[in-house]
C-alpha positions as CSV (number, residue, x, y, z in Angstrom):
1,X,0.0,0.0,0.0
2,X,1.3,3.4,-1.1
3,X,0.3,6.5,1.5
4,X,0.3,9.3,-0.6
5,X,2.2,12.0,1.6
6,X,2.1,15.7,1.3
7,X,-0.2,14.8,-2.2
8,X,-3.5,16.3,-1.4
9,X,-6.1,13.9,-3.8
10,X,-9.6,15.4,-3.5
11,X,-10.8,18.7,-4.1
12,X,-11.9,19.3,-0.4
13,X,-8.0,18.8,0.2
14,X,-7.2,21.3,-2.2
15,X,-9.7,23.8,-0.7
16,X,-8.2,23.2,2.9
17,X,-4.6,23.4,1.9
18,X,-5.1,26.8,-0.1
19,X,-6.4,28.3,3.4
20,X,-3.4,26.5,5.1
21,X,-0.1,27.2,3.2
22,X,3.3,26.6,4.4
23,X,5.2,29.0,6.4
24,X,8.2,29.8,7.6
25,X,10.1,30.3,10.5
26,X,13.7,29.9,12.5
27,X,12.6,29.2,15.6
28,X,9.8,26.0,14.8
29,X,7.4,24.1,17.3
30,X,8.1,20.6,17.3
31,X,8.2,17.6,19.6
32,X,10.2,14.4,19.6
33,X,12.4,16.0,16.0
34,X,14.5,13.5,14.3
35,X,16.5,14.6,10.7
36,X,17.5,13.7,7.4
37,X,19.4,15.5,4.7
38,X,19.0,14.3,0.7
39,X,20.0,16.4,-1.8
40,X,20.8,19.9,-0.5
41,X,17.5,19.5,1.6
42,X,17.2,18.9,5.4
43,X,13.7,17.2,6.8
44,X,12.5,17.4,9.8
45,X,10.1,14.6,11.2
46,X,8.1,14.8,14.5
47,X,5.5,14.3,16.1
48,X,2.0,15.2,15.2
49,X,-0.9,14.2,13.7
50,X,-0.2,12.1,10.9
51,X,3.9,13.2,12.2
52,X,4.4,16.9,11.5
53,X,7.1,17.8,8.5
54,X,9.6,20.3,8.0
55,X,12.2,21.5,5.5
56,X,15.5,23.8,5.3
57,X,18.2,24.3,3.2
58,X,20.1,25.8,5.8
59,X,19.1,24.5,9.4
60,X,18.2,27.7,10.0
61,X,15.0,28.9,8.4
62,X,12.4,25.9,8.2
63,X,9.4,25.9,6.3
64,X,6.5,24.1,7.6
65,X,4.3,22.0,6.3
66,X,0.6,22.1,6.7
67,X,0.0,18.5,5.4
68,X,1.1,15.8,7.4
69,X,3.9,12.9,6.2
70,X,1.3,10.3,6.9
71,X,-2.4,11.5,4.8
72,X,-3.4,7.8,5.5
73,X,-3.3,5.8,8.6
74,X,-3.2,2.5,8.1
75,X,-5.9,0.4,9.6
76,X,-3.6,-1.9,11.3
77,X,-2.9,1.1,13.8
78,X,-6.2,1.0,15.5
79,X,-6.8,-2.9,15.6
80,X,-3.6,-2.9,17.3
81,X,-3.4,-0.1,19.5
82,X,-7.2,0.6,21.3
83,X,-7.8,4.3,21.5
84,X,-5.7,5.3,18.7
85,X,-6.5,7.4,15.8
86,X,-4.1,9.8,14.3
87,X,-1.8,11.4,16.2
88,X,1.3,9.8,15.5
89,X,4.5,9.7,18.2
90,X,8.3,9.8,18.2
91,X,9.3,8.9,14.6
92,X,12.4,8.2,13.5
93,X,14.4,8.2,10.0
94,X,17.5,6.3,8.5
95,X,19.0,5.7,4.9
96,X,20.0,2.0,4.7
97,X,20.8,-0.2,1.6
98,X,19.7,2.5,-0.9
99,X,16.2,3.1,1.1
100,X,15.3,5.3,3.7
101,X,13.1,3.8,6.4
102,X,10.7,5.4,9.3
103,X,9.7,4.0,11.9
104,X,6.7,5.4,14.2
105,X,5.0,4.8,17.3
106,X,1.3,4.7,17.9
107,X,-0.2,4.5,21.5
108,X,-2.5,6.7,24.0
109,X,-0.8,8.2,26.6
110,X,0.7,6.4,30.1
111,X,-0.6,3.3,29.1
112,X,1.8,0.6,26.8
113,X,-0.6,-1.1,24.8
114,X,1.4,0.4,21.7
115,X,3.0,-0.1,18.2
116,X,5.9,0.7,16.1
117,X,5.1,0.8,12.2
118,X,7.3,1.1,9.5
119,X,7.4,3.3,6.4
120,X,9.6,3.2,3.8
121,X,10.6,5.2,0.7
122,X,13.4,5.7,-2.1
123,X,13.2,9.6,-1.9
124,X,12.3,12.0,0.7
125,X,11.3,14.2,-2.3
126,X,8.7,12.3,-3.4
127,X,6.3,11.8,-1.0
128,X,5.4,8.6,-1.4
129,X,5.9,6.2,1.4
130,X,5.5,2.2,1.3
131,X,3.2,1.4,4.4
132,X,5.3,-2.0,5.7
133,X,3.3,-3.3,8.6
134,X,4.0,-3.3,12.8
135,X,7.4,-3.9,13.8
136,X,6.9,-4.5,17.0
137,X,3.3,-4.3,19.6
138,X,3.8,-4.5,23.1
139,X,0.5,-5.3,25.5
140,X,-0.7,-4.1,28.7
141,X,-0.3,-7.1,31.5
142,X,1.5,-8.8,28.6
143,X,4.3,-7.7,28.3
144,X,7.1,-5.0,30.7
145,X,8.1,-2.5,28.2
146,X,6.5,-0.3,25.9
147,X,6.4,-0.1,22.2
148,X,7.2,3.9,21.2
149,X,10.5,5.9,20.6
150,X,12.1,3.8,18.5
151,X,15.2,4.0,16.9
152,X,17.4,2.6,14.3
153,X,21.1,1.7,14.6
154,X,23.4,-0.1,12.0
155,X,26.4,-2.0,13.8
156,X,29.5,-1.7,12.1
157,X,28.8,-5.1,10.3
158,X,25.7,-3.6,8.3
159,X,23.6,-5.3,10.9
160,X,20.6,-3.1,11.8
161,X,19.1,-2.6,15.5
162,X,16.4,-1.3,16.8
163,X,16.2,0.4,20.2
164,X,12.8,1.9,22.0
165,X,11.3,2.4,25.5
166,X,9.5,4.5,27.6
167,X,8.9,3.6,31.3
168,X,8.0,0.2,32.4
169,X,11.4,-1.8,32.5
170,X,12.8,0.7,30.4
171,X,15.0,0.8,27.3
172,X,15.0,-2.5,24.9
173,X,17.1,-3.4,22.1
174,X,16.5,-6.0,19.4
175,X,18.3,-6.8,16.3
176,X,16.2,-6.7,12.9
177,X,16.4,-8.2,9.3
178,X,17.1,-7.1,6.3
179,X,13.3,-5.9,6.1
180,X,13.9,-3.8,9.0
181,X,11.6,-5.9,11.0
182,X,12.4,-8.1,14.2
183,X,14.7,-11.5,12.9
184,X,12.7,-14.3,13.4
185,X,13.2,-16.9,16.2
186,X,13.1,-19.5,13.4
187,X,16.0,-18.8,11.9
188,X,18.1,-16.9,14.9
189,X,19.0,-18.0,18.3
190,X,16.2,-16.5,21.1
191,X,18.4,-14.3,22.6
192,X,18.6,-12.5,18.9
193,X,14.8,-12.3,18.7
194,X,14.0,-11.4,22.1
195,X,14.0,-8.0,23.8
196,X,16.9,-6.8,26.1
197,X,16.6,-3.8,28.5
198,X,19.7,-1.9,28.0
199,X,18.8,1.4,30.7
200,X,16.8,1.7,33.3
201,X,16.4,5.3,35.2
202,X,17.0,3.9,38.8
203,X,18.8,1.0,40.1
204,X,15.3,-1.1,41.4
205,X,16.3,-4.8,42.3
206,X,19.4,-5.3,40.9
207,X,22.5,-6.8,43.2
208,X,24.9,-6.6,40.4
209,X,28.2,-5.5,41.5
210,X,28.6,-3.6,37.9
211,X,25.6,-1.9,38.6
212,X,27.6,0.4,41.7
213,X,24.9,2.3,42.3
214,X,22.6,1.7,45.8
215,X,19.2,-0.3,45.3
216,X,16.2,2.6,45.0
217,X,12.9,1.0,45.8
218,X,11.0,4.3,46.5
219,X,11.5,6.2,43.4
220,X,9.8,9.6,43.2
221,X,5.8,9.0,41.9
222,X,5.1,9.4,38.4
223,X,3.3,12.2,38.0
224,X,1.8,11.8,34.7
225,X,0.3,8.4,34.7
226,X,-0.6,6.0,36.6
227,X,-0.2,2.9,35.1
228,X,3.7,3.6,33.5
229,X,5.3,3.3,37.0
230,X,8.3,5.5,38.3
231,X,11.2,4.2,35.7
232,X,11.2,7.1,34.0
233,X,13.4,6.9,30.8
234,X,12.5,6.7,27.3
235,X,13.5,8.3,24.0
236,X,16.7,6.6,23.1
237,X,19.0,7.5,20.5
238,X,22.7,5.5,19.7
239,X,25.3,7.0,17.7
240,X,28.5,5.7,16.8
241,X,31.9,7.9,17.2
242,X,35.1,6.5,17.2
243,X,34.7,2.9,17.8
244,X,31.9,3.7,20.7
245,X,28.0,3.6,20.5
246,X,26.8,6.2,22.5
247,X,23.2,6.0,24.3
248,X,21.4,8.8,24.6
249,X,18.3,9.0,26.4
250,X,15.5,11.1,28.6
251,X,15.4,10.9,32.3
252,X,11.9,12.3,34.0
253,X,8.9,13.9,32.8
254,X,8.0,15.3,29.1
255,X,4.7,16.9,28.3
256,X,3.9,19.4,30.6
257,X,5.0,22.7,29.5
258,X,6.5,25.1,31.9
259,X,5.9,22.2,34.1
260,X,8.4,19.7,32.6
261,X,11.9,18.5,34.2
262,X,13.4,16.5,31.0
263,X,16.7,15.9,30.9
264,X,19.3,14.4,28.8
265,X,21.6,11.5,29.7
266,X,24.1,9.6,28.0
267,X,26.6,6.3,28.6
268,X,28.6,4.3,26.0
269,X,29.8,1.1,25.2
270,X,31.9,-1.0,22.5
271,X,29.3,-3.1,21.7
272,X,25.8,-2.4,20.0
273,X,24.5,-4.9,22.8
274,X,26.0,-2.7,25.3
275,X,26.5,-2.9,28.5
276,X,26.5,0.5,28.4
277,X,28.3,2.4,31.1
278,X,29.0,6.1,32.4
279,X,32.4,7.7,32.8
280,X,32.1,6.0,36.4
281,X,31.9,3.2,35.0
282,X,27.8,2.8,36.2
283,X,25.7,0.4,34.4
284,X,22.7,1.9,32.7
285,X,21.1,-0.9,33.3
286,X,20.9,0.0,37.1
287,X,20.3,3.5,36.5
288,X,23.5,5.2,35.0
289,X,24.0,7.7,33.1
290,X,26.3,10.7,32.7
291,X,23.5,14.0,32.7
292,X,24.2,15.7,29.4
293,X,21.8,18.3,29.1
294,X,19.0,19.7,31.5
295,X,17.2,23.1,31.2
296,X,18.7,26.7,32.5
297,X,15.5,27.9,33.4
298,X,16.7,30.8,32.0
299,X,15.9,30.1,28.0
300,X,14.5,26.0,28.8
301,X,12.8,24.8,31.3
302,X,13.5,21.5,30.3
303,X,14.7,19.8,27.3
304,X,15.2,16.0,26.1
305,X,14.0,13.8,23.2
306,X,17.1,14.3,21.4
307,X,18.9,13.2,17.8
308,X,22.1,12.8,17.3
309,X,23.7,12.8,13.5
310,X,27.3,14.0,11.2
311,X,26.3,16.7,9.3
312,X,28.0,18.9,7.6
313,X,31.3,18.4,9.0
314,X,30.7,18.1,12.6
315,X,28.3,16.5,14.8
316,X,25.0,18.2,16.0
317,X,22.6,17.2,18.8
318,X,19.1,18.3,18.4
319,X,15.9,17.8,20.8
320,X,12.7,20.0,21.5
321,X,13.3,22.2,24.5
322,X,10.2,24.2,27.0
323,X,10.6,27.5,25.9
324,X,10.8,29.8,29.2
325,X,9.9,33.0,26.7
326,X,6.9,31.0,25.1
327,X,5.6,30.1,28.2
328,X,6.9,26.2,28.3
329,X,6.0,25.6,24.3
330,X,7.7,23.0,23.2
331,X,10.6,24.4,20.8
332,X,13.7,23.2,17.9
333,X,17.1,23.0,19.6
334,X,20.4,22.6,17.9
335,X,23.9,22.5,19.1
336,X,27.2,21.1,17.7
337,X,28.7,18.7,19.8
338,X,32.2,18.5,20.8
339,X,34.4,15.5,22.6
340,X,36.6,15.6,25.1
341,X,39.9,14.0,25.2
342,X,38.7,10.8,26.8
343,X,35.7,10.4,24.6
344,X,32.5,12.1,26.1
345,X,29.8,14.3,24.2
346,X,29.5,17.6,25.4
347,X,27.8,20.5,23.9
């Protein structure tokens, strides 16, 4: 099935998108932003309804699109996901074996009965996106992690990943085919074709002696919902840099304006699989991390949901940040990154 994105087929669509036009701006709204560059063009992807789209030829003015990337959600969305419709979470974007692919999670909020789907495309100009399926689903009382956030990672044997997670038991990895989908048990060992957590936000049963950090049964309440519990970490992002894979991820609370405390956190390891560890040598596992980036309360209140890419010489970090002077909207942020001499991000 073809989803004809950014096309507008009937003439009601025409009629609405001559009243909404695209506009420009260098400061753009967006949540949950992950980019791509193809031919002198930079896209934005985010969430939205349908995911919201942008496009620069800078990074520094972006022109917004009224139409959504998805004008068709597939039907499989809402059998799988009760209470879902259209607005579409935490996408993210990668150019593998002459493709680009994009992945997308659909769920209601603070509950994990969710999916990830998969898109896929042979231009970003063109608009036209191949619908192919549910990666992954993940089931209240079924199963201990939930389905949104993902992320793609190719190991440096062409081997792709995928990496997601938002509360629950926190970050899981799993390694995919060549179709970008989960490798089957069949022709894999388990282990492959299982789920792994790789981070957790608090050390909560673990007596691991890599783990270092104290047990913490009485994490602060969640706030937001009450079925996600208190591990709060989601939003993961690896990037490789000089023979490391670097996990990036959110600590704490997202969606609530001025309100928010979302920060950024970050370990590393030598192995896709990790374990991933802090410059104290913490597992993230048992609630490591090395804080990268939190609001100033000055500019953010809070910032997280981050992206991590090599573009145009250098490597940038970008995320949505709460906007003190907008009052805790939810705001593009972009920053180069720079290592120090023993290997850490900084910005």
């Amino acid at each position: 099935m073809l989803l004809a994105l950014g096309v507008t087929l009937m003439a009601q669509g025409q009629q609405h998108h001559l009243r909404h036009m695209p506009f420009t701006t260098e400061t753009p709204m967006v949540h949950d932003p992950v980019m791509a560059y193809e031919d002198s063009t930079y896209y934005i992807f985010a969430t939205g309804m349908g995911i919201q789209q942008m496009t620069s030829q800078d990074r520094k003015t972006w022109t917004v699109k009224p139409e959504p990337l998805m004008s068709v959600i597939p039907k499989w969305t809402r059998d799988s996901v009760p209470g879902f419709t259209r607005h579409v979470w935490a996408p993210d974007v990668i150019h593998w074996h002459d493709r680009w692919w994009l992945a997308y999670s659909c769920s209601t909020f603070g509950r994990n009965g969710s999916a990830i789907g998969l898109l896929s495309t042979r231009s970003l100009a063109s608009g036209l996106w191949e619908d192919e399926g549910c990666i992954v689903t993940s089931q209240e009382k079924r199963d201990n992690w939930n389905a949104i956030d993902p992320n793609f990672i190719i190991d440096d044997n062409d081997q792709p990943w995928l990496v997601w997670g938002s509360f629950w038991d926190g970050i899981q990895l799993v390694r995919l085919d060549t179709t970008m989908h989960i490798v089957s048990s069949v022709r894999a060992d388990l282990q492959s074709a299982r789920p792994r957590t790789i981070a957790r936000r608090y050390n909560l049963n673990s007596q691991d002696a890599r783990a270092a950090l104290p047990i913490n049964p009485n994490p602060p309440k969640n706030p937001t919902s009450d079925f996600a519990g208190p591990n709060a970490i989601e939003a993961p992002f690896i990037f490789k840099h000089d023979g490391w894979y670097y996990l990036f991820v959110s600590w704490d609370y997202c969606c609530q304006g001025a309100k928010s405390n979302y920060r950024v956190a970050v370990g590393r390891s030598r192995y896709v699989e990790g374990p991933y560890l802090d410059s104290k040598g913490f597992d993230m596992r048992y609630g490591g991390g090395n804080l990268f980036l939190e609001g100033d309360k000055k500019e953010y209140e809070a910032a997280g949901h981050c992206a991590v890419y090599h573009m145009d010489g250098q490597d940038i970090f970008i995320c949505h940040g709460y906007s003190v002077a907008q009052e805790g909207a939810s705001v593009l942020i972009q920053r180069p990154i720079h290592w120090t001499p023993d290997g850490w991000p900084e910005l």
